[in-house]
Every structure is written in C-alpha cells, then in structure tokens.
N, CA, C and O atoms as a DFTB+ gen file, in Angstrom:
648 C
 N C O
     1  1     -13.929    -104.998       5.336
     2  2     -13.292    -103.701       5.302
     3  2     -14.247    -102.663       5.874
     4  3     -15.245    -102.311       5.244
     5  1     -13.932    -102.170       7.084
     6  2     -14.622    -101.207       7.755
     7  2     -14.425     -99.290       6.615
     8  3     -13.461     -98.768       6.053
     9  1     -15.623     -98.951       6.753
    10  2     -15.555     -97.543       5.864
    11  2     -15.252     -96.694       6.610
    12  3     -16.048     -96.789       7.544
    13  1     -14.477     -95.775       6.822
    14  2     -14.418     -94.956       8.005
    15  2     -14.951     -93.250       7.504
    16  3     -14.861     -92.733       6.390
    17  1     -15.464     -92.722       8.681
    18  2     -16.393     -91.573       8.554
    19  2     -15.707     -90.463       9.447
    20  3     -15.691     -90.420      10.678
    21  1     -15.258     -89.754       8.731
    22  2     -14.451     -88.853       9.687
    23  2     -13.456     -87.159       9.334
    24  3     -13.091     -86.940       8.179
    25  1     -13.217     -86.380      10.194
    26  2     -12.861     -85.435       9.219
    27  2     -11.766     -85.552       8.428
    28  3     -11.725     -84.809       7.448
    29  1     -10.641     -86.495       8.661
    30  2      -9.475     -86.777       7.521
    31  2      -9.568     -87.761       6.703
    32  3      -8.698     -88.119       5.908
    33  1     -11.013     -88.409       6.926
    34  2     -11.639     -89.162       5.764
    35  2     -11.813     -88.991       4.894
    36  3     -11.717     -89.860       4.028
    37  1     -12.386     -87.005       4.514
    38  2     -13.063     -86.521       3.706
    39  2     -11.838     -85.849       3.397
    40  3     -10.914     -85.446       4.104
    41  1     -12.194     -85.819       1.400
    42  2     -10.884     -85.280       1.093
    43  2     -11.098     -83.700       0.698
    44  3     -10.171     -82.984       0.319
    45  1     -12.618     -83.209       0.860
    46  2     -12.229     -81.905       0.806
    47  2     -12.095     -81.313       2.114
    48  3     -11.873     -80.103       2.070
    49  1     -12.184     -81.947       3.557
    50  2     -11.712     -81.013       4.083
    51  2     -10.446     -81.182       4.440
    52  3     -10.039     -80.346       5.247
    53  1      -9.592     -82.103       4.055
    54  2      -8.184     -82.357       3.932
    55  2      -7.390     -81.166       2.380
    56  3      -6.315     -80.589       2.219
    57  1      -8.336     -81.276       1.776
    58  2      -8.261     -79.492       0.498
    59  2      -8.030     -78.742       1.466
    60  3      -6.893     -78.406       1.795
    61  1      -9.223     -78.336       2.121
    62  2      -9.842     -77.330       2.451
    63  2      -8.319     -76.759       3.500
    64  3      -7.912     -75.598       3.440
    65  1      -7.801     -77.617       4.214
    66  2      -6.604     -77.838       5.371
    67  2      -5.610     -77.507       4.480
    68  3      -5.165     -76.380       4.702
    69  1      -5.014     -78.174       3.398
    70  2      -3.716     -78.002       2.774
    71  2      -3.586     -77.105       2.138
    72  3      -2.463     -76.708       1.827
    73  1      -4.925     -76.385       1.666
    74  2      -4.806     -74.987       0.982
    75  2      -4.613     -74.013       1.714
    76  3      -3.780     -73.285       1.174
    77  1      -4.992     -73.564       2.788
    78  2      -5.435     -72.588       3.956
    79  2      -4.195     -72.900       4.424
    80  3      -3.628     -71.813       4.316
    81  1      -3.189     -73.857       4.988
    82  2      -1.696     -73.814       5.441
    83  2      -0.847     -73.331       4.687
    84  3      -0.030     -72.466       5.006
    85  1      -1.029     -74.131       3.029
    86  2       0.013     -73.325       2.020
    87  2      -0.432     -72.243       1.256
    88  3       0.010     -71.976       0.138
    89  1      -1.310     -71.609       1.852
    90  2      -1.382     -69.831       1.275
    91  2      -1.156     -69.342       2.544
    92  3      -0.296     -68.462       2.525
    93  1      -1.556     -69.553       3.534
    94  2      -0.859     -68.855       4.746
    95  2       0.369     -68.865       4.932
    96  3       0.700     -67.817       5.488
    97  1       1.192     -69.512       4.749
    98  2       2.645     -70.033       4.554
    99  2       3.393     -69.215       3.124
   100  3       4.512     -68.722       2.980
   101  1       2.424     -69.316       2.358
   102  2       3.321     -68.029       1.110
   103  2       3.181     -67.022       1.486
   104  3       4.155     -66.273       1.566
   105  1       1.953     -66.619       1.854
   106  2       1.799     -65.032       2.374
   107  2       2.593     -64.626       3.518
   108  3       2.999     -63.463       3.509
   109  1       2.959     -65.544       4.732
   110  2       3.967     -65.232       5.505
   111  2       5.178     -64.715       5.260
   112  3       5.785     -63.754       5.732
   113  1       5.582     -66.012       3.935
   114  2       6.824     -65.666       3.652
   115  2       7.311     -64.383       2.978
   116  3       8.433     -63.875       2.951
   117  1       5.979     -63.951       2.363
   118  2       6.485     -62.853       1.706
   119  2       6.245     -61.692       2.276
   120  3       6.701     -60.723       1.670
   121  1       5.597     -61.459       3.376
   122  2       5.427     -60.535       4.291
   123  2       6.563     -60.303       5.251
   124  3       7.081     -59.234       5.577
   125  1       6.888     -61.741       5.702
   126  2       8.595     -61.482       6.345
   127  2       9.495     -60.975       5.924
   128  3      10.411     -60.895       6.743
   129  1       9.716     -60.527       4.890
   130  2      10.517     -60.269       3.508
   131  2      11.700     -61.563       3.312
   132  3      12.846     -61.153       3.130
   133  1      11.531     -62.957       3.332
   134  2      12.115     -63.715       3.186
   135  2      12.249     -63.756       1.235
   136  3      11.486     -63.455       0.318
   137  1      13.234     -64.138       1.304
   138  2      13.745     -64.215      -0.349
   139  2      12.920     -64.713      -1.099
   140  3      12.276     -65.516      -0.424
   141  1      12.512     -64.696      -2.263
   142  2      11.527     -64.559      -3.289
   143  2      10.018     -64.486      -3.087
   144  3       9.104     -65.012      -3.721
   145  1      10.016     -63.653      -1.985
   146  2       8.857     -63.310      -1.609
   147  2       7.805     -62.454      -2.269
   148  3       6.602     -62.408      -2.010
   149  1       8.505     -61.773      -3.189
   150  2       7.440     -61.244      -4.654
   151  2       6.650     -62.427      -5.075
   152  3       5.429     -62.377      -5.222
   153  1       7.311     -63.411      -5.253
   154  2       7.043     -64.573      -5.566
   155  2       5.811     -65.451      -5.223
   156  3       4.925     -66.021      -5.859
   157  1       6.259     -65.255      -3.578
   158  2       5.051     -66.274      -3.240
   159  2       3.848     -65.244      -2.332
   160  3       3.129     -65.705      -1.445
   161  1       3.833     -63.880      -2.754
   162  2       2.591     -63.310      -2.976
   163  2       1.929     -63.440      -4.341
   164  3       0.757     -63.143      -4.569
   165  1       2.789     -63.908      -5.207
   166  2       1.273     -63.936      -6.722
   167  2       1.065     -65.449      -6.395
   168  3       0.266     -65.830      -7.250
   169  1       1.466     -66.773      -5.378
   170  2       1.022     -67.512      -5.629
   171  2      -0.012     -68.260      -3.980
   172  3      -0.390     -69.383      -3.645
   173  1      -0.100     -66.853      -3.380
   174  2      -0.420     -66.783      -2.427
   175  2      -2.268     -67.639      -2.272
   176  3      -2.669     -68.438      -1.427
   177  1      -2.928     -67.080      -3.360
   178  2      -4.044     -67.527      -3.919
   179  2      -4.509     -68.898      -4.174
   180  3      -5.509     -69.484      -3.761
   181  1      -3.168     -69.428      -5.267
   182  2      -3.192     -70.611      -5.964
   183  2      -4.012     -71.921      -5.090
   184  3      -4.856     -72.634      -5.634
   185  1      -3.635     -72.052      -3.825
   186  2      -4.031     -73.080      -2.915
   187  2      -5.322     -72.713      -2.882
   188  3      -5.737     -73.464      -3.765
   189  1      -6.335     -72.073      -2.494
   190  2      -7.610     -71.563      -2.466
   191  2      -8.379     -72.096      -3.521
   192  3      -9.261     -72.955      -3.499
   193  1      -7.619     -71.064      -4.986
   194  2      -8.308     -71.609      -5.951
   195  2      -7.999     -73.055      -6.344
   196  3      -8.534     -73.428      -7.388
   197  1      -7.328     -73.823      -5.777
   198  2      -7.420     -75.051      -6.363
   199  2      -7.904     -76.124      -5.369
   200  3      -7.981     -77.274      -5.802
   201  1      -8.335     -75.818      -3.720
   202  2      -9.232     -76.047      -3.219
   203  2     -10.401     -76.127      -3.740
   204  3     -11.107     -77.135      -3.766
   205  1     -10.739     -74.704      -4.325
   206  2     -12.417     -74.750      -4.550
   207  2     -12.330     -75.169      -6.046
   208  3     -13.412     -75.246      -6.627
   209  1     -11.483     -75.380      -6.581
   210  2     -11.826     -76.127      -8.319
   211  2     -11.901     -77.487      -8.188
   212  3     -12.682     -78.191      -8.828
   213  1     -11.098     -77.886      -7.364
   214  2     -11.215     -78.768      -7.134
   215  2     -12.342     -79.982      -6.259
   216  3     -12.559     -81.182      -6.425
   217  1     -12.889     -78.896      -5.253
   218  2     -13.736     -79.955      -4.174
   219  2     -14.983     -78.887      -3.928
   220  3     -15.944     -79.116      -3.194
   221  1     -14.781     -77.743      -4.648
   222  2     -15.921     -77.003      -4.750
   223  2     -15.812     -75.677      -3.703
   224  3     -14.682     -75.512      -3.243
   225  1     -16.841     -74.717      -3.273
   226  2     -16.762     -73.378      -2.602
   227  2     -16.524     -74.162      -1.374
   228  3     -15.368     -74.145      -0.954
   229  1     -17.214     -74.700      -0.860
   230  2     -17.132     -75.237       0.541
   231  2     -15.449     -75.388       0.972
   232  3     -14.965     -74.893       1.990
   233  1     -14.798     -76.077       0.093
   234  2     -13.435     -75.796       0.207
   235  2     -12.766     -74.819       0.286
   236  3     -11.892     -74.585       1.120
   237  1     -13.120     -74.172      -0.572
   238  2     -12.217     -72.738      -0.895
   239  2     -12.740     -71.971       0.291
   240  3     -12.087     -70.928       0.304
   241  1     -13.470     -71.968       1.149
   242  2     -14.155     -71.299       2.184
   243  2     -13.608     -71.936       3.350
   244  3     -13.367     -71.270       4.357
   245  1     -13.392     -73.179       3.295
   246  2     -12.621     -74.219       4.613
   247  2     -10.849     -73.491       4.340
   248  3     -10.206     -73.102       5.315
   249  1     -10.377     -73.425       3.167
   250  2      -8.715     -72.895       3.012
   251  2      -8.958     -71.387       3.732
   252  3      -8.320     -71.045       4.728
   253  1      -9.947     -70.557       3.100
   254  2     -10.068     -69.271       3.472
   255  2      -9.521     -68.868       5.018
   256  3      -8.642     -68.157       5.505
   257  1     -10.780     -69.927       5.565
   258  2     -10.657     -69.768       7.097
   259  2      -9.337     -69.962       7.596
   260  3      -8.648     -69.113       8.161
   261  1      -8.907     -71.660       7.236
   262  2      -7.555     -72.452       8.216
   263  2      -6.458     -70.966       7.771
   264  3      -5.585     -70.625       8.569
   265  1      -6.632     -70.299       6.602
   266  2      -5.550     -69.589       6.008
   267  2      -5.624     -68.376       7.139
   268  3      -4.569     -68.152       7.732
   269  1      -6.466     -67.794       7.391
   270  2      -6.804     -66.516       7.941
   271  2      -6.110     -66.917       9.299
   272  3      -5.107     -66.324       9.695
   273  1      -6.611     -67.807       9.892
   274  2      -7.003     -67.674      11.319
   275  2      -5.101     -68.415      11.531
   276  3      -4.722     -68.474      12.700
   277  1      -4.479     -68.716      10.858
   278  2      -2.976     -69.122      10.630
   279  2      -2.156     -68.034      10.555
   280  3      -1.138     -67.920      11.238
   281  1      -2.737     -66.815       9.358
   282  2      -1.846     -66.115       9.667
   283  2      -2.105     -64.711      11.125
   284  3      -1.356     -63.811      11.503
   285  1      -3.380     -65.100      11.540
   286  2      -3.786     -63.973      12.466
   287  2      -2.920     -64.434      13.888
   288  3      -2.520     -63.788      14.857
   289  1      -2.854     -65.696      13.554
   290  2      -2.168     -66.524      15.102
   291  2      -0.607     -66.067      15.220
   292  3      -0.071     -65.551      16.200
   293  1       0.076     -66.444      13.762
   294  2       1.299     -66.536      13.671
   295  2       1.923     -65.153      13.292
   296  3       3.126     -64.992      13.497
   297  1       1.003     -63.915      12.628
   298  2       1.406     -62.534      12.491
   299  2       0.909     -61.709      13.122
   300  3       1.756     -61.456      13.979
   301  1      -0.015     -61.025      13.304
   302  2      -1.328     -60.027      13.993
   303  2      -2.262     -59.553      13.029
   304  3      -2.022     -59.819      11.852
   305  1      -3.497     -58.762      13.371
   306  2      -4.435     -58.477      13.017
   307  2      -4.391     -57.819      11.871
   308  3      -5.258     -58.161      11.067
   309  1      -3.343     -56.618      11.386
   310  2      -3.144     -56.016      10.417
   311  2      -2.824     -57.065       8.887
   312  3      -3.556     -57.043       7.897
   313  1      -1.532     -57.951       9.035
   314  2      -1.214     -58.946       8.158
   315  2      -2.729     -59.841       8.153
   316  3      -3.302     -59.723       7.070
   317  1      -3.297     -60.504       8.926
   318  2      -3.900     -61.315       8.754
   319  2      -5.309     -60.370       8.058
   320  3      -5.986     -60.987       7.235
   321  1      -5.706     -58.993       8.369
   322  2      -6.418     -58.368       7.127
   323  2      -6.102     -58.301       5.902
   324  3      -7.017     -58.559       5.119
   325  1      -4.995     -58.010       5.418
   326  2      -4.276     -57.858       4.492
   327  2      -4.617     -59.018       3.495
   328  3      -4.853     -58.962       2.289
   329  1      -4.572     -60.143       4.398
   330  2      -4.298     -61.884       3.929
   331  2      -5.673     -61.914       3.531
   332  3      -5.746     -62.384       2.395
   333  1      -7.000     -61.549       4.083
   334  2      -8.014     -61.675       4.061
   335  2      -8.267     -60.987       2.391
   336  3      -8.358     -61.466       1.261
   337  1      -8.320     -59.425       3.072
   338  2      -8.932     -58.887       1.627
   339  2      -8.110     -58.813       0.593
   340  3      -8.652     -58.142      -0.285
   341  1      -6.821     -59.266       0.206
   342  2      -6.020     -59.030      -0.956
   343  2      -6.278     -60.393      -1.627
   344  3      -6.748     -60.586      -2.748
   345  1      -5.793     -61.485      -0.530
   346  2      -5.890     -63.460      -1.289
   347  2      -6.885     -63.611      -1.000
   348  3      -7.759     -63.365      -1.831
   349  1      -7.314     -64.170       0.544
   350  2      -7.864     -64.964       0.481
   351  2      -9.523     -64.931      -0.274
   352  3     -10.034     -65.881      -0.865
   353  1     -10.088     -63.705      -0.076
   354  2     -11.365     -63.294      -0.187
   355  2     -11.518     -63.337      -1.645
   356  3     -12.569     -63.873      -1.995
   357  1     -10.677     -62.874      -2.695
   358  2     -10.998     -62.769      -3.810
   359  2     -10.930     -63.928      -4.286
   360  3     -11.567     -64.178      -5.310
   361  1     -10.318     -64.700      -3.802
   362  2      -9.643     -66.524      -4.173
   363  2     -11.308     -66.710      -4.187
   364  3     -12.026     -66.709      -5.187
   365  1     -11.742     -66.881      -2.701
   366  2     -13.011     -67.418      -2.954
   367  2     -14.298     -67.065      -3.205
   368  3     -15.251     -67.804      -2.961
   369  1     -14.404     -65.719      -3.791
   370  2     -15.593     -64.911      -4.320
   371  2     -15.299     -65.311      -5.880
   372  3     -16.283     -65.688      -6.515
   373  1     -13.986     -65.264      -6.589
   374  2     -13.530     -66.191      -8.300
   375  2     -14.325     -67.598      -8.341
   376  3     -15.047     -68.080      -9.213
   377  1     -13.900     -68.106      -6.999
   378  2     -14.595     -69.927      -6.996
   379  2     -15.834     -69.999      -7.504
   380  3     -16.207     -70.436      -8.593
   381  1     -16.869     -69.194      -5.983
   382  2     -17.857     -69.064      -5.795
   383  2     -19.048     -68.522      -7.309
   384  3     -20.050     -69.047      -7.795
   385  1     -18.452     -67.545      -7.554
   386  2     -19.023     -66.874      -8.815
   387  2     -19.024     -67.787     -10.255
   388  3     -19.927     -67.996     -11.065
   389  1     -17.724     -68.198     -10.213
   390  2     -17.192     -68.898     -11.170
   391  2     -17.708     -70.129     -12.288
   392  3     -17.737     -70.296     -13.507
   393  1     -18.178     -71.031     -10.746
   394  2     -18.215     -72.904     -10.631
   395  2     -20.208     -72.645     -10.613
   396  3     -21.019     -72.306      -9.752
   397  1     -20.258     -72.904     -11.586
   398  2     -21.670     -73.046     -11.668
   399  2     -22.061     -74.772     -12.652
   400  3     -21.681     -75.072     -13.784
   401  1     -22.976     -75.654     -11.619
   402  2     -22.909     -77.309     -11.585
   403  2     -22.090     -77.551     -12.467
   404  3     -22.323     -77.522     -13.676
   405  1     -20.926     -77.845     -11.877
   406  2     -19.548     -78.329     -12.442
   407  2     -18.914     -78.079     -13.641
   408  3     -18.183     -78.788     -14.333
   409  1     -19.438     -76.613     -13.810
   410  2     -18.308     -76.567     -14.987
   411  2     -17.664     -74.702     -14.541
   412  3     -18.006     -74.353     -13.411
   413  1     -16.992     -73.849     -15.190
   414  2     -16.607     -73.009     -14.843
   415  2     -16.382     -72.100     -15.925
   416  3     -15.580     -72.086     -16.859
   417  1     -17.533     -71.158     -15.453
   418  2     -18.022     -69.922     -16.209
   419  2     -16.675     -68.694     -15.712
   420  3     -16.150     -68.651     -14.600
   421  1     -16.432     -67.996     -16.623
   422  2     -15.303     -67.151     -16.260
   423  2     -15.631     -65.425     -16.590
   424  3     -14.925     -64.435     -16.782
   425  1     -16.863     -65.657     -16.543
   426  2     -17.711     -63.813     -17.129
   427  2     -17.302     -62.905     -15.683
   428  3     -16.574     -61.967     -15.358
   429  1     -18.114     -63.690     -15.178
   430  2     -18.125     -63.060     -13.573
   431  2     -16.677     -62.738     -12.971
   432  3     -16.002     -61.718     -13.110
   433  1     -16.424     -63.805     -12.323
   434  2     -14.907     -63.947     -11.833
   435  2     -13.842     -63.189     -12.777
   436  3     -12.702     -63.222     -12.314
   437  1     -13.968     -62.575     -13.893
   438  2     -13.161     -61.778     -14.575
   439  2     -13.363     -60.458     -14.192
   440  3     -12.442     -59.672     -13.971
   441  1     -14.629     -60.175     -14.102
   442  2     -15.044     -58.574     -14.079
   443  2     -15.000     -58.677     -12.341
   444  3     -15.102     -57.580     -11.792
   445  1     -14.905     -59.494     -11.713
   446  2     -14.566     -59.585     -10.376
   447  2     -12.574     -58.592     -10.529
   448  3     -12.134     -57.444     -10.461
   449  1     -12.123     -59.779     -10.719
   450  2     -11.144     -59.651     -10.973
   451  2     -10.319     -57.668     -10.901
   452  3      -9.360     -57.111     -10.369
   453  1     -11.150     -57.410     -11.552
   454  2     -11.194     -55.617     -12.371
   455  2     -11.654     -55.093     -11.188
   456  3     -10.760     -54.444     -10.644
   457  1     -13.096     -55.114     -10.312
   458  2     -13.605     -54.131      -9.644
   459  2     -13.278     -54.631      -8.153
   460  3     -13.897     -54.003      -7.294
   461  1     -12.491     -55.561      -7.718
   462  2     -12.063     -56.082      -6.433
   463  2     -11.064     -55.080      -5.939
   464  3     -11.193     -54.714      -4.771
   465  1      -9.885     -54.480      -6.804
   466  2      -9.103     -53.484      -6.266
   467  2      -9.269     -52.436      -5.819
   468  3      -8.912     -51.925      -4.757
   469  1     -10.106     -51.918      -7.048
   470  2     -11.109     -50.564      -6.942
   471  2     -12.030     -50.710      -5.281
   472  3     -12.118     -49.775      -4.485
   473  1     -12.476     -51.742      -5.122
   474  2     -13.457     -52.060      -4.162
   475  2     -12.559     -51.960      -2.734
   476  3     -13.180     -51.688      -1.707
   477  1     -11.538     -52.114      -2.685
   478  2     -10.592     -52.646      -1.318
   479  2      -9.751     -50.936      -1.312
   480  3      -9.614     -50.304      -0.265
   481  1      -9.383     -50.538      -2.357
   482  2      -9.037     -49.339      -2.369
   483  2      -9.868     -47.818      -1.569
   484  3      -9.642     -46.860      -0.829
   485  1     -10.829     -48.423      -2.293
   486  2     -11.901     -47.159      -1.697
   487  2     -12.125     -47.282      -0.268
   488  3     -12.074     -46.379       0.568
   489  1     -12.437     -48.786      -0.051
   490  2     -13.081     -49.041       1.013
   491  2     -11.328     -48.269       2.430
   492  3     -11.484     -47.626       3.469
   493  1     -10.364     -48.597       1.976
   494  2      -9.463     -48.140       2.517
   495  2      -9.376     -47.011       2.490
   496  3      -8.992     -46.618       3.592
   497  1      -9.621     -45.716       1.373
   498  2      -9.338     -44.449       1.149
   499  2     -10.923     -44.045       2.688
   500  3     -10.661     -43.452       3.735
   501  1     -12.047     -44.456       2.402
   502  2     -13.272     -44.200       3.377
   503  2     -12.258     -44.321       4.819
   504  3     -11.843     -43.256       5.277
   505  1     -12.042     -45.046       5.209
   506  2     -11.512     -45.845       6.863
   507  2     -10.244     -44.978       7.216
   508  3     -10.025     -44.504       8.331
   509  1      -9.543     -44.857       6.249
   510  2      -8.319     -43.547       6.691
   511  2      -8.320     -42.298       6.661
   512  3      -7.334     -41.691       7.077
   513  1      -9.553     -41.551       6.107
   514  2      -9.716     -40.407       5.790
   515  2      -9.783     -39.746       7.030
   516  3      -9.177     -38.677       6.973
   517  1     -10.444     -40.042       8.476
   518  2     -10.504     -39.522       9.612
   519  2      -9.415     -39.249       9.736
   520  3      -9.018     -38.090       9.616
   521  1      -8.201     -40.841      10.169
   522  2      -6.512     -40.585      10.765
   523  2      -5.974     -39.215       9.494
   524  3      -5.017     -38.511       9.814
   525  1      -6.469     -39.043       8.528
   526  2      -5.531     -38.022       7.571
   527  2      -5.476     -36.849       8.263
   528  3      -4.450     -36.213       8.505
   529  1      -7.294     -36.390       8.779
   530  2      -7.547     -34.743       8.912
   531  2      -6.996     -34.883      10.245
   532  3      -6.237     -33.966      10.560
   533  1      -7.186     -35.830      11.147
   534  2      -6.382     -35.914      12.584
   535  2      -4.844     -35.603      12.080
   536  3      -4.301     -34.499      12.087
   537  1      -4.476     -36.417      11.794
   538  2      -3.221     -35.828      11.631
   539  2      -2.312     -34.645      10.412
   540  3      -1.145     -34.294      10.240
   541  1      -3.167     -34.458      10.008
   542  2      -3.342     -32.613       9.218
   543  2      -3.288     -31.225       9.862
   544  3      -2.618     -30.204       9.706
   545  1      -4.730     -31.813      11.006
   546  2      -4.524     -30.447      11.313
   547  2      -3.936     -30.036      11.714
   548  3      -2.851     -30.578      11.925
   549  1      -4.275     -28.398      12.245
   550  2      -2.816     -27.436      12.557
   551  2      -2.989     -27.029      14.016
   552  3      -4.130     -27.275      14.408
   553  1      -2.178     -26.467      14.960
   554  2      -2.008     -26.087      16.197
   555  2      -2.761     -24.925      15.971
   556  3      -3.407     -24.692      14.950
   557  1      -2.616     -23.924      17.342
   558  2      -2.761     -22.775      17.185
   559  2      -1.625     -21.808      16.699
   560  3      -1.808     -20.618      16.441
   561  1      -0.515     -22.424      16.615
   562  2       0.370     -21.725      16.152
   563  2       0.870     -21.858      14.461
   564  3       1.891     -21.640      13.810
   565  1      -0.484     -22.340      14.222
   566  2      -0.448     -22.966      12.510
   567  2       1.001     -23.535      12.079
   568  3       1.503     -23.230      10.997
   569  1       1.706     -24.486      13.121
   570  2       1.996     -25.280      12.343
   571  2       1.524     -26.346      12.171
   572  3       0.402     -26.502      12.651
   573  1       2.069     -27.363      11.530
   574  2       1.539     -28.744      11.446
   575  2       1.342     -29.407      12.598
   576  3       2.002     -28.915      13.513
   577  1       0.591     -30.474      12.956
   578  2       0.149     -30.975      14.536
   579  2       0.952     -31.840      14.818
   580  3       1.047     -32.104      16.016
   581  1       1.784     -32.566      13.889
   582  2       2.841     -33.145      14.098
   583  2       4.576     -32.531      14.794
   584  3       5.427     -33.243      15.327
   585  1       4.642     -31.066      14.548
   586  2       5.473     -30.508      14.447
   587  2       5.830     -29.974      16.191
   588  3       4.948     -30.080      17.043
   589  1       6.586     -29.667      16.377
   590  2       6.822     -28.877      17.818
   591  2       6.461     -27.569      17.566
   592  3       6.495     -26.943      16.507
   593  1       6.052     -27.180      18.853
   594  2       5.330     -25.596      18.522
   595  2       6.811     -24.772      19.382
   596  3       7.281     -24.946      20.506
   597  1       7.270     -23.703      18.063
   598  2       8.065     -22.581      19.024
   599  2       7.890     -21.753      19.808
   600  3       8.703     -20.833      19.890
   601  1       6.763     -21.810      20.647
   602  2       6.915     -20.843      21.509
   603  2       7.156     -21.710      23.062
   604  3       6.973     -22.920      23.192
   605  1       7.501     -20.987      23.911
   606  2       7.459     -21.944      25.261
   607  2       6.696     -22.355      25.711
   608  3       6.966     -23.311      26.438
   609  1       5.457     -21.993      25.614
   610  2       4.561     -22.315      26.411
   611  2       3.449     -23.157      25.363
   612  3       3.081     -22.773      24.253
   613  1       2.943     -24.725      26.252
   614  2       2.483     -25.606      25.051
   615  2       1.088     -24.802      24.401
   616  3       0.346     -24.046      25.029
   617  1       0.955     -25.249      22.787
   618  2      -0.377     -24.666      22.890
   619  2      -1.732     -25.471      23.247
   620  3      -1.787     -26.698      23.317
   621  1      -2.831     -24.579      23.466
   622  2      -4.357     -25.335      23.716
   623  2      -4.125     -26.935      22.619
   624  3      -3.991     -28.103      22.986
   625  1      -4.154     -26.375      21.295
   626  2      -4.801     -27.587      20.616
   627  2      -3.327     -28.404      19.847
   628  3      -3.487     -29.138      18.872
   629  1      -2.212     -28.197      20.326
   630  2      -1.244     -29.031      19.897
   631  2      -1.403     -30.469      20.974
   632  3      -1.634     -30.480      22.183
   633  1      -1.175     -31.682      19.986
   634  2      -1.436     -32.781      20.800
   635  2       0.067     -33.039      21.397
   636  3       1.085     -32.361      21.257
   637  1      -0.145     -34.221      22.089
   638  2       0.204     -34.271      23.175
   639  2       1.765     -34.680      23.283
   640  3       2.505     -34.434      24.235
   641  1       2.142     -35.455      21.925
   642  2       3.390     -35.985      21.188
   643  2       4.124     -34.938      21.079
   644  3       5.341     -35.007      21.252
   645  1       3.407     -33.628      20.728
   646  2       4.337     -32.911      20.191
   647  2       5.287     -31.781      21.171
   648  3       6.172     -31.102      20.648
C-alpha cells in the first residue's frame, strides 16, 4: 500500500478548503438578499471556527483565505471587505487566541468577542470622516454641496455634480 503525500491528502487543508467555500457561500447568500439570508450571516463564521477547532489556526487561516479571495472573485472589493472584517477575521483571531496546546481557553476570545465591534466601528467612523466633511460642505451660496445652486451662474466652489 503506497502512502500518498499530497495537498488532498492532508485533511486540514481539505478543512481549511471546505470551510473557506461554505462561509463564502453563506455570506454570498445573504448578501444577495436570497431567502433566509439573516440566517446564513450568523452562520457565516461556523465553517472557520470549526476549521480551526478542529485542525488548528493554520486551518482557520487556510478557510480565511479560500473564503476571502471567493468572495472577492465572485462579488467585489467592498463585500469581500465586509467578509473579511465582520466573519472571517474574527472567526480566526477566536481560534487563534482561544486553542492554547489542545485545549480551549475562552477568557480571551470572549473579551475579543466585546471589543472587535467597537474596533471595526471606529476604525470605519476614522476612514469616512474625510467623505462626510467633503460632502458637508457648503457652496458659496451656502447651500449644501450636494444641492443645485440658484443663481445662474455656476459657483467657484460648488462641485461639479451639482
């Protein structure tokens, strides 16, 4: 009986593959707005974490990827961020923190849990704050920069949409 050595030999990176397809595949679905798609965003995760409980971080880091780079192919850059910092990332920072020599401490990965939103929130409130005052400010005719200006003639600092 010959042993064979190879990547579908190994069964975590066959994890690592089936997790990263079926969280990319829930998160699709529920981004498409296909029917019970509330649904298969809370279980969007599940494959990740049971990659890496199962065959360890290395897995949950092999799903991470096949997951990402699945939905960046099959949706665009925005969804496939989304996929990143909402599932996939926290899936495997819980693993990672978690799985200490084979057993699974849950201190960390809890208080993870709590300051991950806070963390993705802010980091979003920082990155949009420019597009806000861009699109705040006012013309010279103080209205809004979004707005059409009433007089006939365009003004200096109304952009260009309007």
């Amino acid at each position: 009986m010959e042993i064979r050595r190879g990547l579908l030999d190994d069964p975590r990176w066959l994890a690592a593959a089936i997790g990263g397809i079926v969280s990319a595949i829930a998160a699709l679905w529920a981004m498409r707005g296909l029917p019970l798609g509330f649904a298969a965003f809370w279980l969007t995760s599940l494959p990740i974490f049971a990659a890496g409980l199962g065959f360890g971080s290395g897995s949950a880091f092999g799903a991470l990827c096949v997951g990402t780079v699945m939905v960046l192919v099959l949706a665009s850059e925005w969804p496939a961020l989304i996929y990143l910092l909402g599932f996939a990332l926290p899936a495997l920072l819980m693993v990672a923190t978690g799985l200490r020599a084979g057993r699974l401490d849950a201190s960390v990965p809890m208080a993870l849990t709590g300051i991950w939103p806070a963390l993705v929130v802010l980091l979003v409130a920082v990155l949009l704050l420019p597009l806000k005052r861009r699109l705040t400010s006012t013309s010279c005719c103080s209205k809004p920069a979004l707005t059409k200006c009433p007089s006939s003639r365009p003004c200096a600092k109304s952009p260009v949409w309007a």
